[in-house]
C-alpha positions as CSV (number, residue, x, y, z in Angstrom):
1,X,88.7,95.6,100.7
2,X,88.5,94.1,104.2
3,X,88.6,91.0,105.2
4,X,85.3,91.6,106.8
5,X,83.3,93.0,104.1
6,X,84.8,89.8,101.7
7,X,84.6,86.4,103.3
8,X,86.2,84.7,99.6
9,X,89.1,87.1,100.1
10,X,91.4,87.2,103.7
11,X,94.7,87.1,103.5
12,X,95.0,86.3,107.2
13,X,94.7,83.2,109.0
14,X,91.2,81.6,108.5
15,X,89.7,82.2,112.2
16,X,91.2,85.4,113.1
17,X,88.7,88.2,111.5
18,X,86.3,86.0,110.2
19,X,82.3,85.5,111.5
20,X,81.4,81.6,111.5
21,X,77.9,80.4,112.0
22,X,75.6,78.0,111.3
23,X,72.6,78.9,108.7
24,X,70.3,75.5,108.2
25,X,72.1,72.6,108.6
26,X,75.1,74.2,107.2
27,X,78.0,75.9,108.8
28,X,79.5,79.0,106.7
29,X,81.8,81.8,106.8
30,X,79.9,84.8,106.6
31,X,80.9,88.7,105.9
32,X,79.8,91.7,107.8
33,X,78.4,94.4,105.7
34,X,78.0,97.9,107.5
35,X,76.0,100.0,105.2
36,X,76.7,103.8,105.1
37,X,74.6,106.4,106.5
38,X,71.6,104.9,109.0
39,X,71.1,101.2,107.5
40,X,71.8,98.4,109.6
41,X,74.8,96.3,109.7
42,X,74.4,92.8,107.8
43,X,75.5,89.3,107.4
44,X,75.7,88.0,104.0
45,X,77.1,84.3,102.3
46,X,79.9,84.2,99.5
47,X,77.8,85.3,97.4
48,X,76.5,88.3,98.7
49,X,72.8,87.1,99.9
50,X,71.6,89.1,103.0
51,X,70.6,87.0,105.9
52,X,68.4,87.2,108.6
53,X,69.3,87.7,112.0
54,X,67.0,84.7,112.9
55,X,68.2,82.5,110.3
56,X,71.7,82.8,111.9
57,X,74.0,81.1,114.7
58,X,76.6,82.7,115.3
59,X,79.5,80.2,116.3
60,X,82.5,82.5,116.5
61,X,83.0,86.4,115.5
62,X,86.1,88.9,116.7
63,X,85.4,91.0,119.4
64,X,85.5,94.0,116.7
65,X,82.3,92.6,115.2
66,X,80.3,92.7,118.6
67,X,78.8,96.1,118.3
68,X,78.0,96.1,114.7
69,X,76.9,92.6,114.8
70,X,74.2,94.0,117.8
71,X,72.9,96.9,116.5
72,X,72.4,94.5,113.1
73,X,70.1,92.6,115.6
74,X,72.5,89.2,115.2
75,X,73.4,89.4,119.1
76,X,71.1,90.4,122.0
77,X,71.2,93.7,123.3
78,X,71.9,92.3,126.8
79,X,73.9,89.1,127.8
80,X,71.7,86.5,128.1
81,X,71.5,85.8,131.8
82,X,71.9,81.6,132.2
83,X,71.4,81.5,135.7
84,X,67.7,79.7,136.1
85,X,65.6,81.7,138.3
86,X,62.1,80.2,139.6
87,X,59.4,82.7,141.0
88,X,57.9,79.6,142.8
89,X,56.5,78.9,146.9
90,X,58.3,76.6,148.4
């Protein structure tokens, strides 16, 4: 089993491989679960419980999770653009 599908059981270094974020007040190590067939990719705690994309802050993920973690809705589709832009008259 990966690493990735079971958060309880990585071999490997703690941070490399693993999806951290912060659910509630909490922060947890999460697994991604990529269903087969056409179902969405999903986050789920140590004990398995789905969560939703909007109860989730993602904190740090491996680049290898980016896609599945968008198309699972847990990242937007397009960077976030931080540059403030005002439509104002000066």
């Amino acid at each position: 089993m990966s690493p990735v599908d079971n958060p309880t059981h990585d071999p490997r270094p703690t941070a490399h491989g693993a999806i951290f974020a912060r659910v509630g007040d909490g922060f947890h190590r999460l697994a991604l679960r990529i269903p087969s067939g056409n179902g969405k990719p999903a986050l789920v705690n140590a004990t398995g419980a789905k969560l939703n994309p909007w109860d989730v802050e993602l904190l740090y993920w491996p680049s290898e999770a980016e896609t599945p973690l968008r198309r699972g809705g847990y990242l937007p589709l397009q960077p976030v653009d931080l540059e403030l832009w005002c439509n104002c008259a000066d």
